[in-house]
N, CA, C and O atoms as a DFTB+ gen file, in Angstrom:
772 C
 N C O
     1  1     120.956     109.627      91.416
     2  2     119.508     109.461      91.290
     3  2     119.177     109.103      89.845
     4  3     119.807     109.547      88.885
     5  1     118.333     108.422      89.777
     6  2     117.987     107.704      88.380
     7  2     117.611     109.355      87.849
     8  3     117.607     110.424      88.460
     9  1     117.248     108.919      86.146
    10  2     116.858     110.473      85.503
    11  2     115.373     109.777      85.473
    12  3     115.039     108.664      85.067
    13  1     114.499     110.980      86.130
    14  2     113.176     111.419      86.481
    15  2     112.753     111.059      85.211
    16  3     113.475     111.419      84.281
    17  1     111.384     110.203      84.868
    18  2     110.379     109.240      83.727
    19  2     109.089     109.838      83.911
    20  3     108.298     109.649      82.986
    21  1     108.551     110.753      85.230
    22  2     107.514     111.439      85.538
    23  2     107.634     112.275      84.454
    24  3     108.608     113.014      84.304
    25  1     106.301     112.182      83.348
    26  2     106.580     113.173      82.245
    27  2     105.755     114.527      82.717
    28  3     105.842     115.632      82.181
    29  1     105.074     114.233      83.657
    30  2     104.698     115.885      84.158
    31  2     105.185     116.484      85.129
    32  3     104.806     117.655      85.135
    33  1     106.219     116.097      86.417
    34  2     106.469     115.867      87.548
    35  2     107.198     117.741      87.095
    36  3     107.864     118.134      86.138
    37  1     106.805     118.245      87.963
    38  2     107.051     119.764      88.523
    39  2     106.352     120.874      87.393
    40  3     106.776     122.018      87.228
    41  1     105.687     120.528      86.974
    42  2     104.330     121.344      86.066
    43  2     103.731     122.478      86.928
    44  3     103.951     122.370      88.134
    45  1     103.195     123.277      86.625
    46  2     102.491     123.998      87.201
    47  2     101.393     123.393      88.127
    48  3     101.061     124.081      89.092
    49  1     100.957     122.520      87.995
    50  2     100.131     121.989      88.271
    51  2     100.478     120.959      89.849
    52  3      99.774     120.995      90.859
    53  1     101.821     120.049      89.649
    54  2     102.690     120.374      90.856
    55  2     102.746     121.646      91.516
    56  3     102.248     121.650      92.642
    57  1     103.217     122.709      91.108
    58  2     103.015     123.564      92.211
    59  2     101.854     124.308      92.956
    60  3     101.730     124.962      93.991
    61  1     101.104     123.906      91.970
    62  2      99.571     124.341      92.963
    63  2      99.512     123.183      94.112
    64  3      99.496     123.566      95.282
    65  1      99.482     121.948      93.867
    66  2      99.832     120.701      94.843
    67  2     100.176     121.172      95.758
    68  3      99.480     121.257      96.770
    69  1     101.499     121.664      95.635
    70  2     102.433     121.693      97.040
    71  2     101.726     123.157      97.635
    72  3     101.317     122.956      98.779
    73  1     101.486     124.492      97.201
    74  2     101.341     125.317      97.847
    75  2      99.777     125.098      98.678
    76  3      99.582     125.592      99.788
    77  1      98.845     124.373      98.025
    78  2      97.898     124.113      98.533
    79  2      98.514     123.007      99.907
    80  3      97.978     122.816     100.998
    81  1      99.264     122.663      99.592
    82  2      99.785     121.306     100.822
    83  2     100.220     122.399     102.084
    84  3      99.866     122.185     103.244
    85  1     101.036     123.595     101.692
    86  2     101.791     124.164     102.535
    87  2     100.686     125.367     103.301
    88  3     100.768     125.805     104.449
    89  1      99.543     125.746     102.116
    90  2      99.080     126.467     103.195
    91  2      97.952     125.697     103.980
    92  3      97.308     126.233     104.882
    93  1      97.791     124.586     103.626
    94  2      97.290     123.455     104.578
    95  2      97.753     122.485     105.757
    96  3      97.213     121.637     106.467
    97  1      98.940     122.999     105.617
    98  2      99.883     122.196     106.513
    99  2      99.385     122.176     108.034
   100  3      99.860     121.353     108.817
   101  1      98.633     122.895     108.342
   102  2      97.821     123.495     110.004
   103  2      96.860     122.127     109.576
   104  3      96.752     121.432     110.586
   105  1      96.221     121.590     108.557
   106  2      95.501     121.043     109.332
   107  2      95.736     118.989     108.867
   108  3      94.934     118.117     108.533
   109  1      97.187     119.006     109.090
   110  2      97.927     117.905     109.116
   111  2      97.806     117.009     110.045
   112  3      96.736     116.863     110.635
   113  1      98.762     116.358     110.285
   114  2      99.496     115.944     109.232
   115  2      98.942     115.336     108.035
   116  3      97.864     114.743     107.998
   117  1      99.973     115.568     106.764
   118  2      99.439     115.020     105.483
   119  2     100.035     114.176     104.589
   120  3     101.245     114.403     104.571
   121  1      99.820     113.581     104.080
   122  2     100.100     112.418     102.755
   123  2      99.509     112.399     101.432
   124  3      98.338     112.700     101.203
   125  1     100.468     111.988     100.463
   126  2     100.048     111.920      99.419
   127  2      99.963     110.556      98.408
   128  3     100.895     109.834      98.056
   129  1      98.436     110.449      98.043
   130  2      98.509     109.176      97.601
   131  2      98.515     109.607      95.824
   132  3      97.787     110.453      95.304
   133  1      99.396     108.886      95.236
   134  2      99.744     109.870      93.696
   135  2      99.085     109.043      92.651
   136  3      99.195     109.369      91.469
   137  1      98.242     107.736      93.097
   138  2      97.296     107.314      91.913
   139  2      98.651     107.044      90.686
   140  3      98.285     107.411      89.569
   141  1      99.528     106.706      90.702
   142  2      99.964     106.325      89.673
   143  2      99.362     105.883      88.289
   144  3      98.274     105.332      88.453
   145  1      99.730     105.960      87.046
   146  2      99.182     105.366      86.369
   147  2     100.303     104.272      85.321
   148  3      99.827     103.500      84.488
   149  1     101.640     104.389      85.543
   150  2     102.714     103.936      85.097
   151  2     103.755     103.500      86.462
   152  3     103.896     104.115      87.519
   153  1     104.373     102.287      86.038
   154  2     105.288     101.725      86.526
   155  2     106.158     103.279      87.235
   156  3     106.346     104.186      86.425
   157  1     106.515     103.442      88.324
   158  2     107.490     104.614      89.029
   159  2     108.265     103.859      89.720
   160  3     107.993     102.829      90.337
   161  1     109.797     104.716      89.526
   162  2     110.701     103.658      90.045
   163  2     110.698     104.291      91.594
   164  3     109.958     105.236      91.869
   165  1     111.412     103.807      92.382
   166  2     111.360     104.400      94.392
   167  2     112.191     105.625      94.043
   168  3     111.854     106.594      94.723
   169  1     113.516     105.956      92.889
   170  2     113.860     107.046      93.330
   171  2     112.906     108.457      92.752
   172  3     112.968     109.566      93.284
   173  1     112.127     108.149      91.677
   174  2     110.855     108.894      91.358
   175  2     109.860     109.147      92.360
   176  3     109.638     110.309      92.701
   177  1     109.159     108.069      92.931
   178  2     108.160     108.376      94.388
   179  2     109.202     109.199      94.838
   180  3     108.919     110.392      94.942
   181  1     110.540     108.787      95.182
   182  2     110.866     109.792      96.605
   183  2     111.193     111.397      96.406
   184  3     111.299     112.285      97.252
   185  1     111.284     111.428      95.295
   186  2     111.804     112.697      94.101
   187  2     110.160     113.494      94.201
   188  3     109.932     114.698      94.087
   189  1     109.581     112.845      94.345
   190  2     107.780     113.582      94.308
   191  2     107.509     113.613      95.622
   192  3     106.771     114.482      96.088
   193  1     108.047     112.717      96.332
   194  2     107.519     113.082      98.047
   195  2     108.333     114.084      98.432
   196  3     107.869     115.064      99.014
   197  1     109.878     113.943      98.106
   198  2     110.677     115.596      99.049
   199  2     109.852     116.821      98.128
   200  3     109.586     117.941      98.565
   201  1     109.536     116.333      96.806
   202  2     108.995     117.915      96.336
   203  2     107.707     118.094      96.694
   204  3     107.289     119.219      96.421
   205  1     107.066     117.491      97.126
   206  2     105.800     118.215      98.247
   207  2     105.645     118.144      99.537
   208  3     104.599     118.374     100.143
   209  1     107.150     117.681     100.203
   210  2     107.223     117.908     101.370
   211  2     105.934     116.775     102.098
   212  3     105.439     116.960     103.210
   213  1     105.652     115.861     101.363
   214  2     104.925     115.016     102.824
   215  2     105.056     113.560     101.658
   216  3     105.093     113.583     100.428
   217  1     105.109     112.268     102.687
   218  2     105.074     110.989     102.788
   219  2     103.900     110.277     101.645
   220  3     102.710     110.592     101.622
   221  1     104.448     109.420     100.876
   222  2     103.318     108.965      99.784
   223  2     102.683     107.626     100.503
   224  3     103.342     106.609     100.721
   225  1     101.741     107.742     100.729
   226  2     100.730     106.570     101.028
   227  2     101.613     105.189     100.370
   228  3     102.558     104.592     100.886
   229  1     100.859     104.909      98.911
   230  2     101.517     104.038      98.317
   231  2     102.080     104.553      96.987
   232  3     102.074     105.753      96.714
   233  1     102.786     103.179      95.794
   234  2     102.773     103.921      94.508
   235  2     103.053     102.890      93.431
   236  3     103.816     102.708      92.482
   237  1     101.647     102.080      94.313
   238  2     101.460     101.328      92.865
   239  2     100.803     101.728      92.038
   240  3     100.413     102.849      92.364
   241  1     100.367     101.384      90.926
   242  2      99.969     101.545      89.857
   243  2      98.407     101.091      89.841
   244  3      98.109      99.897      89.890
   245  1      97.493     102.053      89.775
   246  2      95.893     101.997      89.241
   247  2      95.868     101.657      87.769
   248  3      96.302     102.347      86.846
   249  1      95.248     100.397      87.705
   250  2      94.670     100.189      86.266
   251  2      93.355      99.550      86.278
   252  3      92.497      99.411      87.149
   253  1      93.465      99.164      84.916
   254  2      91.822      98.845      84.798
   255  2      91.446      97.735      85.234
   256  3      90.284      97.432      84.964
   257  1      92.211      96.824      85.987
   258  2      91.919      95.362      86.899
   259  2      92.558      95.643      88.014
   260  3      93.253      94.754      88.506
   261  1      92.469      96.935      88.662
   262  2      92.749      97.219      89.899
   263  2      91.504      96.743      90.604
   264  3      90.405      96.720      90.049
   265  1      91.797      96.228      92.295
   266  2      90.312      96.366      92.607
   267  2      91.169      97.613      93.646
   268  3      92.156      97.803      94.356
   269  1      89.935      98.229      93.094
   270  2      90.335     100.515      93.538
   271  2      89.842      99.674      94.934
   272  3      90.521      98.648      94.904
   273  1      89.114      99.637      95.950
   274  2      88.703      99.121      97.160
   275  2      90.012      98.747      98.325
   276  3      90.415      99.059      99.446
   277  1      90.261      98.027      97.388
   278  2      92.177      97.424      97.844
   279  2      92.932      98.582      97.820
   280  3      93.627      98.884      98.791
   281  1      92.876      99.288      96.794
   282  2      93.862     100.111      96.187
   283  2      93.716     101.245      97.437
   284  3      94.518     101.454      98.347
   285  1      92.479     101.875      97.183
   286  2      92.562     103.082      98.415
   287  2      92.656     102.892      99.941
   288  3      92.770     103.749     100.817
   289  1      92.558     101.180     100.060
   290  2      92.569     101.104     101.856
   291  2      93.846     101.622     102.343
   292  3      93.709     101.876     103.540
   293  1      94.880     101.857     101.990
   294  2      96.048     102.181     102.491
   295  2      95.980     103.658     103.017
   296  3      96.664     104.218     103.875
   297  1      94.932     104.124     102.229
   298  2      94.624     105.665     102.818
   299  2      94.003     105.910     104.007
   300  3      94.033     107.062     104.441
   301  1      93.192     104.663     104.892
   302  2      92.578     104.759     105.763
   303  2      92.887     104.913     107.098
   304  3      92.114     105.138     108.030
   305  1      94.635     104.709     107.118
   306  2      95.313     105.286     108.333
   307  2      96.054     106.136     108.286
   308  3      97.098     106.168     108.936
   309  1      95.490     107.395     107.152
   310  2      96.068     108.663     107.383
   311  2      95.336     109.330     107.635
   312  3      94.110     109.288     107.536
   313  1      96.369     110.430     108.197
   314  2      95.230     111.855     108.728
   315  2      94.716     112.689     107.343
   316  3      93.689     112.335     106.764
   317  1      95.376     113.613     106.962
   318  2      94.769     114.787     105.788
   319  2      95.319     114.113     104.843
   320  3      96.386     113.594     105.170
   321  1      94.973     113.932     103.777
   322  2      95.466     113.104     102.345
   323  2      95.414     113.741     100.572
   324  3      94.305     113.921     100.069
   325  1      96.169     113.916     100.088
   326  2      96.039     114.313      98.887
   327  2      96.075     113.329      97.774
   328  3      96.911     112.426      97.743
   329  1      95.180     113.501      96.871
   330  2      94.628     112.324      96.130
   331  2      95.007     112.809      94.756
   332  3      94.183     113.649      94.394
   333  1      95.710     112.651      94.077
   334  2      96.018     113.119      92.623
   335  2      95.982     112.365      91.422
   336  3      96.913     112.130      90.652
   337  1      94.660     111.974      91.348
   338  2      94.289     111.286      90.089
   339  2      94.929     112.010      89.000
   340  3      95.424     113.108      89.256
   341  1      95.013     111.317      87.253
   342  2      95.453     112.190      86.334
   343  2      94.581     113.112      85.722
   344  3      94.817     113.977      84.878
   345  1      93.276     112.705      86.421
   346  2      91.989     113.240      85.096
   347  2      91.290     114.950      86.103
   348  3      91.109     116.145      85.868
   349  1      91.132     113.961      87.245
   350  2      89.689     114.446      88.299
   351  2      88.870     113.688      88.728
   352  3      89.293     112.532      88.685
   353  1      87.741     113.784      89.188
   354  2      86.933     113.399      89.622
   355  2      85.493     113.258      89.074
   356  3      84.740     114.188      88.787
   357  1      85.260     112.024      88.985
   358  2      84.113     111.839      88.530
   359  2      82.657     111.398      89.323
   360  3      82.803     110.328      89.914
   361  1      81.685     111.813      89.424
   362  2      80.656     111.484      90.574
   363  2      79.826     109.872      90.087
   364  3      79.380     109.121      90.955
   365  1      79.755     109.622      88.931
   366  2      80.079     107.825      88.651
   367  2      81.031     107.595      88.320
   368  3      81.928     108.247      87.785
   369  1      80.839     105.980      88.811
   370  2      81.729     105.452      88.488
   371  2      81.989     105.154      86.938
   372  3      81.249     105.561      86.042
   373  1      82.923     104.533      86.782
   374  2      83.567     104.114      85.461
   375  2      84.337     102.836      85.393
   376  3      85.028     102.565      86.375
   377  1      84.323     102.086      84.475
   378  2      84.819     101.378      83.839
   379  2      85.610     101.074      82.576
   380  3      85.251     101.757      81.617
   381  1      86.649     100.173      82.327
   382  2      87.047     100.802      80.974
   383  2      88.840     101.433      81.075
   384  3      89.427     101.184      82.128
   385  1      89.315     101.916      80.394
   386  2      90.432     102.051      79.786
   387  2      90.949     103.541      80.698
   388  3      92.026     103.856      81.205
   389  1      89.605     104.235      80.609
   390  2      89.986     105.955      81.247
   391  2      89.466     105.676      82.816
   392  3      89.669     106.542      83.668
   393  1      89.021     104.857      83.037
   394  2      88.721     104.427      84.809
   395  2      89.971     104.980      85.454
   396  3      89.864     106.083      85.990
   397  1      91.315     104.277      85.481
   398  2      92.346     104.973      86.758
   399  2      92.552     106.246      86.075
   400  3      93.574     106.740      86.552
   401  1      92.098     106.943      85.255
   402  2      92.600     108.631      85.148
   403  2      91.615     109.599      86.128
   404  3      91.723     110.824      86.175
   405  1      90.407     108.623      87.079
   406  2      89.877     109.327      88.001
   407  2      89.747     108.878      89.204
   408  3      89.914     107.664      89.323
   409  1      89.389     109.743      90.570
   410  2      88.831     109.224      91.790
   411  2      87.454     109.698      91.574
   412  3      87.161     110.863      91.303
   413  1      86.288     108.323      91.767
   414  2      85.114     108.508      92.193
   415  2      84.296     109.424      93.153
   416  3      84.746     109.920      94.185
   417  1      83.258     109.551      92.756
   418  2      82.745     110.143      94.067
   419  2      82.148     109.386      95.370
   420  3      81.966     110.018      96.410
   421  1      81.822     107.866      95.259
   422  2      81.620     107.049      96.049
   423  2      83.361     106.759      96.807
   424  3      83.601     106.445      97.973
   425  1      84.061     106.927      96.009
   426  2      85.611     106.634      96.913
   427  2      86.050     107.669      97.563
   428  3      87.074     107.487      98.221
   429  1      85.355     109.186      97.578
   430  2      86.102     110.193      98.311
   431  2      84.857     110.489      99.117
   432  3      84.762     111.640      99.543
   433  1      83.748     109.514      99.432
   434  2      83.162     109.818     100.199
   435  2      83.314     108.294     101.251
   436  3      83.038     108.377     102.447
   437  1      83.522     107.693     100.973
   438  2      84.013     106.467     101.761
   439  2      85.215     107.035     102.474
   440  3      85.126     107.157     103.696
   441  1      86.395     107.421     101.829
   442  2      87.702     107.937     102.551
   443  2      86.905     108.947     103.588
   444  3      86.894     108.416     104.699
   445  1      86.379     109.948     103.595
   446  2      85.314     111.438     104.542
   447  2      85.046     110.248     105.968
   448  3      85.595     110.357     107.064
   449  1      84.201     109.303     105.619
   450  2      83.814     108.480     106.301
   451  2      84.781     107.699     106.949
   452  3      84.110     107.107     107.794
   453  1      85.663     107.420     107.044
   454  2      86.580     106.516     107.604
   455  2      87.826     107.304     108.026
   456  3      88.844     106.768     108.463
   457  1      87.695     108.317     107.896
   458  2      88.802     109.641     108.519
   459  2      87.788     110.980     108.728
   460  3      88.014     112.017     108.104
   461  1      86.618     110.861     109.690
   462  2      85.751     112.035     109.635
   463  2      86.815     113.005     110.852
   464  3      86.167     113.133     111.891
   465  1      87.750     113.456     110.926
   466  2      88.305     113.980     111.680
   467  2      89.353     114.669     110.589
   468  3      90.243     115.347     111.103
   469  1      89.345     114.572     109.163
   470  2      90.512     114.452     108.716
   471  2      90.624     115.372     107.308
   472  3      89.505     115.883     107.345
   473  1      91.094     115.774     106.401
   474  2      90.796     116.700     105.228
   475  2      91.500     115.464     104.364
   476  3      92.371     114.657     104.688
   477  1      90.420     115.740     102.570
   478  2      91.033     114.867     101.418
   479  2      91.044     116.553     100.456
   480  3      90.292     117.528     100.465
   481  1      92.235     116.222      99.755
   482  2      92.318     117.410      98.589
   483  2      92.692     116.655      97.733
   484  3      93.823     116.173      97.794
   485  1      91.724     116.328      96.592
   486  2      92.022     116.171      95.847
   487  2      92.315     116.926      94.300
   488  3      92.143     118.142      94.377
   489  1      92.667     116.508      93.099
   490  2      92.890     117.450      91.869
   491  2      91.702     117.187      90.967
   492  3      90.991     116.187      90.870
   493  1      91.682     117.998      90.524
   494  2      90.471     118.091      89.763
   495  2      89.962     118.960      88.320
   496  3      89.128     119.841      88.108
   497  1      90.966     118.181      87.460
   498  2      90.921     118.720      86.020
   499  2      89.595     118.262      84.955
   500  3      89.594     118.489      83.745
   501  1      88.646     117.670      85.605
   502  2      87.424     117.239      84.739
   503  2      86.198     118.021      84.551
   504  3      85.019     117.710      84.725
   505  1      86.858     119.329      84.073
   506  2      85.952     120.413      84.134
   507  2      85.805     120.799      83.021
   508  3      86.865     120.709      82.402
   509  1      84.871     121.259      82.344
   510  2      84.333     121.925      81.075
   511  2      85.542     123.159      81.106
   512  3      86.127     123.492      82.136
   513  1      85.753     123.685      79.916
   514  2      86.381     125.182      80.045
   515  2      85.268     125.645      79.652
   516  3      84.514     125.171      78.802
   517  1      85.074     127.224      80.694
   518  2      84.162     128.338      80.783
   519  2      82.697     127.807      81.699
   520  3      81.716     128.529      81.878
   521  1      82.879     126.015      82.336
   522  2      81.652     125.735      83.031
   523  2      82.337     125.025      84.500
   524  3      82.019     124.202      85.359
   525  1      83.268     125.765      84.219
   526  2      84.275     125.042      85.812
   527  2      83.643     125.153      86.944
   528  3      83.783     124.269      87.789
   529  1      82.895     126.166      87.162
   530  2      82.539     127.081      88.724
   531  2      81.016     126.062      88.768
   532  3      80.729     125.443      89.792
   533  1      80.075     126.007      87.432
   534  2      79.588     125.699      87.739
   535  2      79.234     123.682      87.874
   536  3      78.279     123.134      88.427
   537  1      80.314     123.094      87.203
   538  2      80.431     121.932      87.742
   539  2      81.113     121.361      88.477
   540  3      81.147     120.142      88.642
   541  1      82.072     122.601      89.293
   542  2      82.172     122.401      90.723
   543  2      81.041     122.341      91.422
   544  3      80.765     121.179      91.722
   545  1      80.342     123.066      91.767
   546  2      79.526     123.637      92.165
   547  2      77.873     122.001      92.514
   548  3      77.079     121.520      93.322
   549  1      78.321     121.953      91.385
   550  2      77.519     120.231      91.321
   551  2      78.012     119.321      91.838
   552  3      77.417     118.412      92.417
   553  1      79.621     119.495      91.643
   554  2      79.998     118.348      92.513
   555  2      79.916     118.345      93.993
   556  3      79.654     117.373      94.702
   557  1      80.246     119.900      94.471
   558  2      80.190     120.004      95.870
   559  2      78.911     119.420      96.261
   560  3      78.787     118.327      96.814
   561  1      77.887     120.284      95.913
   562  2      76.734     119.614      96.327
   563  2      76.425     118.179      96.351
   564  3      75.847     117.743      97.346
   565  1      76.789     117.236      95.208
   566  2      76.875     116.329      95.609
   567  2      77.368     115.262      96.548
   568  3      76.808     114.218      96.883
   569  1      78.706     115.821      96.951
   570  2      79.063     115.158      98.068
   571  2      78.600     116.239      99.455
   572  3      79.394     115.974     100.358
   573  1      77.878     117.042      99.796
   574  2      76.842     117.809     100.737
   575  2      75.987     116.852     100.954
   576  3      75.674     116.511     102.095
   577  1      75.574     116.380     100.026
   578  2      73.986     115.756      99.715
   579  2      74.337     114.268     100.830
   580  3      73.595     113.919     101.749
   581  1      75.783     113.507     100.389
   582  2      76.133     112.608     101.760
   583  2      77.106     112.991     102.642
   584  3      78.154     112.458     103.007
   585  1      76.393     114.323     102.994
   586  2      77.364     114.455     104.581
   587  2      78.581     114.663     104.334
   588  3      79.205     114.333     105.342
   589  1      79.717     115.267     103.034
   590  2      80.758     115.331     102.913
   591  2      80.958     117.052     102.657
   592  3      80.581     117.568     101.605
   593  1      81.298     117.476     103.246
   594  2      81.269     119.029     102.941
   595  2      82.781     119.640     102.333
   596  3      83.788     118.971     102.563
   597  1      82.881     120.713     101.683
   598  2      83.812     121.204     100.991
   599  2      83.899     122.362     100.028
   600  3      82.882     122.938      99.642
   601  1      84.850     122.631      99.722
   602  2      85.658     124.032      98.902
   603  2      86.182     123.334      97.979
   604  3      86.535     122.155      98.001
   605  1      86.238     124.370      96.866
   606  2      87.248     124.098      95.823
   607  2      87.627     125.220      95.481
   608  3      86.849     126.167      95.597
   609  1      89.322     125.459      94.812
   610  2      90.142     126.360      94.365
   611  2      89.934     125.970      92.813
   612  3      90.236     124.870      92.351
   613  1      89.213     127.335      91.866
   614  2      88.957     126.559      90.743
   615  2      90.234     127.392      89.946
   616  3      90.529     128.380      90.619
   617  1      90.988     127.290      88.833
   618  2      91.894     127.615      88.192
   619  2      92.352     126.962      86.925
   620  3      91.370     126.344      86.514
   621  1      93.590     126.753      85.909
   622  2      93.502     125.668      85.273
   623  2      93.958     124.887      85.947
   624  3      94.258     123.936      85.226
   625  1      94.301     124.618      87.308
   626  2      94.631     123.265      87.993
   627  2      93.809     123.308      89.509
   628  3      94.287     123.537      90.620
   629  1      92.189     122.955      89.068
   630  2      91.545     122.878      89.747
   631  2      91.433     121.604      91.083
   632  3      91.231     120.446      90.717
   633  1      91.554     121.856      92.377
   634  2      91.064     121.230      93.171
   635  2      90.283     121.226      94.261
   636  3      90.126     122.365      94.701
   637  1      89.609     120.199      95.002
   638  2      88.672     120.290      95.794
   639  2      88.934     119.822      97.670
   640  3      89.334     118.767      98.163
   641  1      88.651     120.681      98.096
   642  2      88.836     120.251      99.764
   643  2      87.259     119.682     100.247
   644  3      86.225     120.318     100.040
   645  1      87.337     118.218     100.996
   646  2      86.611     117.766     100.939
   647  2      87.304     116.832     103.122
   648  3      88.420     116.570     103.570
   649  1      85.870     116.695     103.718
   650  2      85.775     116.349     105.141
   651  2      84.143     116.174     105.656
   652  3      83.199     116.709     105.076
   653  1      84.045     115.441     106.682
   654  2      82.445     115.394     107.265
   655  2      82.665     116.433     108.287
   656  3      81.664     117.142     108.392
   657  1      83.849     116.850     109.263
   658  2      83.559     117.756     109.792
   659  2      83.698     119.288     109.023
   660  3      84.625     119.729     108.343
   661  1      82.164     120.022     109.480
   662  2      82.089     121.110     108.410
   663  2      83.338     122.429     109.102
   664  3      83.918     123.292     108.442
   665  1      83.445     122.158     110.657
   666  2      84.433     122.969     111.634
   667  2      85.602     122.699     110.668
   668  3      85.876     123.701     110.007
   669  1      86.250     121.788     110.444
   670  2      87.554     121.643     110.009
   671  2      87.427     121.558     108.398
   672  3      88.531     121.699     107.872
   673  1      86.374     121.365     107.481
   674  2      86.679     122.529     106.398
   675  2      86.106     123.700     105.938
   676  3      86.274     124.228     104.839
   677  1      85.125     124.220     107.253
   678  2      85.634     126.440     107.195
   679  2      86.896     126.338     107.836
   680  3      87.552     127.259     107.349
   681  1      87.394     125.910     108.416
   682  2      88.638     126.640     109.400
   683  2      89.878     126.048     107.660
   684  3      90.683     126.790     107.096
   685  1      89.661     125.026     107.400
   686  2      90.435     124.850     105.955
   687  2      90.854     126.337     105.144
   688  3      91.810     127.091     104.957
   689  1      89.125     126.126     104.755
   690  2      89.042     127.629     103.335
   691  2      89.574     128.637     104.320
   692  3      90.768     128.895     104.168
   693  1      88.959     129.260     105.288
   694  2      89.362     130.276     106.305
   695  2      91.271     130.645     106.586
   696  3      91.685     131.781     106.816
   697  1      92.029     129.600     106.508
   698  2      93.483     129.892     106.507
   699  2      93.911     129.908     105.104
   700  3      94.996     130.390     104.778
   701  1      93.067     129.382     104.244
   702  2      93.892     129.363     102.845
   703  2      93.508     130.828     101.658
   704  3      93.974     131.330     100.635
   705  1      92.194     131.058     102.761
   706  2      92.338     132.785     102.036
   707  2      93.422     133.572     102.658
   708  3      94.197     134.347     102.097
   709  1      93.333     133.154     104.275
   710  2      94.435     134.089     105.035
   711  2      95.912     133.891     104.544
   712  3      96.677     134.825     104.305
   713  1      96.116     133.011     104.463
   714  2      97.817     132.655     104.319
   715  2      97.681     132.584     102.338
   716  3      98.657     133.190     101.895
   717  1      97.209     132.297     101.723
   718  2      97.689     132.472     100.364
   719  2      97.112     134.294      99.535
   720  3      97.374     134.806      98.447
   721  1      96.412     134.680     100.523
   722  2      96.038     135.833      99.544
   723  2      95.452     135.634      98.237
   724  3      95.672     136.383      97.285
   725  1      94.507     134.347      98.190
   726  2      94.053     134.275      96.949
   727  2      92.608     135.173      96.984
   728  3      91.831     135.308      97.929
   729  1      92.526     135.748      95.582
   730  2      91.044     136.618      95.725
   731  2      89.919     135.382      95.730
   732  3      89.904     134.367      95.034
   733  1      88.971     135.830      96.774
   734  2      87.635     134.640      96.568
   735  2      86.936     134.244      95.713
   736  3      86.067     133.410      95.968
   737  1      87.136     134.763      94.386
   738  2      86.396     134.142      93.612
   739  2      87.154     132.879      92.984
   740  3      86.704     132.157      92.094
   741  1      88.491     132.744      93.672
   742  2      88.703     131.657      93.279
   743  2      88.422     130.255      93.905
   744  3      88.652     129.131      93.459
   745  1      87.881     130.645      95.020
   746  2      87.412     129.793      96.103
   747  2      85.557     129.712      95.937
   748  3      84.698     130.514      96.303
   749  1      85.454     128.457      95.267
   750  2      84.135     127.921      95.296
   751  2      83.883     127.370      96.382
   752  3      84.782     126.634      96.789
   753  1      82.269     127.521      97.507
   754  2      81.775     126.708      98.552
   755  2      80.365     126.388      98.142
   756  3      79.771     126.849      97.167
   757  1      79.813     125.328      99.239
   758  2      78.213     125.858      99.440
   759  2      78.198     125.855     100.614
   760  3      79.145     125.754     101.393
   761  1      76.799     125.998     100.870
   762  2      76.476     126.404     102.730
   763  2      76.969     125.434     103.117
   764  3      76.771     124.277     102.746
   765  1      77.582     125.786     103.814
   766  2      78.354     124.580     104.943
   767  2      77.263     124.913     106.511
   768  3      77.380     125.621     107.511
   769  1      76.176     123.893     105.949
   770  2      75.543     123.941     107.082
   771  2      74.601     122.495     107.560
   772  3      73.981     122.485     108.624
C-alpha cells in the first residue's frame, strides 16, 4: 500500500466519523462523500473507506472552479450520506479560496430534498469556541425554516444530522443516545415538529 499523504486521516476527529457512522448504521445504508481538497491517490480513498466501514461516493477534488452542483450530484443516488467538508458548514454561500473548506446550506438542503427518505451527517467545525451550542442552534433552525429537520452532536468535532423526514431523524437522535451513551447535553435539537 502506498504510504498514507492524508495529513489528518485517523485524528480524533476520524473517530467521531466512524462511531457516529456505526451507531447510525440502523438507519443505512451509508456512504461517504470526503470533499477532498488535495489530489488522493485510490489506495488512500480505499484506506479511508475500510476505516469507516462504508463506500466513498466520489474523490475528486473540490476547488475553487469546481462547479459544487456537478460535484454533489453523485450523492443523489445514495441512501444516508456523510459529508466531510474540511471547515463545516456555512449557511451562505462563498466564493473564493476558503469556498471547498465548506458544504453550504443551500447544498445540504437540496441533497434533504432529493433523498427525503434518507439521513446527511455532516462535520461541522465552523463554530465559535464557547458559542458552539448556540450557532448550532441557528443553524438548525435554519435548515427547519426549509423543511430540513435535525440534531447535532456538539464537541470539538462537531456534527450535524440533517433529513425532511422528522420520523427518521427522532428515531436517528433516539438510537444514538441509546447505543452511544452519550449524556444529552451533547446532543443539540429543535422542535421537530
Amino acid at each position: 500500500m502506498a504510504k498514507m499523504r492524508l495529513k489528518h486521516f485517523g485524528d480524533s476527529y476520524d473517530i467521531v466519523k466512524k462511531s457516529l457512522l456505526q451507531w447510525l448504521s440502523s438507519s443505512g445504508p451509508w456512504a461517504a462523500h470526503p470533499m477532498f481538497t488535495h489530489q488522493t491517490s485510490p489506495d488512500e480513498a480505499e484506506a479511508f473507506s475500510r476505516f469507516l466501514g462504508v463506500p466513498l461516493v466520489a474523490t475528486e477534488v473540490l476547488d475553487t472552479v469546481s462547479d459544487r452542483a456537478h460535484y454533489f450530484a453523485s450523492c443523489h443516488q445514495w441512501h444516508s450520506l456523510l459529508l466531510d467538508p474540511d471547515t463545516g458548514v456555512r449557511l451562505q454561500g462563498l466564493r473564493g479560496r476558503r469556498a471547498p473548506e465548506f458544504i453550504f446550506a443551500k447544498e445540504l438542503i437540496d441533497l434533504a430534498n432529493v433523498r427525503p427518505q434518507a439521513l446527511t451527517l455532516t462535520f461541522d467545525q465552523s463554530l465559535a469556541r464557547g458559542r458552539e451550542q448556540e450557532q448550532i442552534r441557528a443553524k438548525l433552525a435554519h435548515f427547519a425554516a426549509h423543511g430540513v429537520h435535525g440534531f447535532a452532536y456538539v464537541s470539538h468535532a462537531s456534527f450535524m444530522v440533517l433529513g425532511r423526514s422528522v420520523d427518521l431523524v427522532q428515531h436517528a437522535r433516539e438510537h444514538i443516545l441509546a447505543t452511544s451513551a452519550l449524556p444529552t447535553h451533547r446532543i443539540v435539537t429543535t422542535d421537530f415538529s
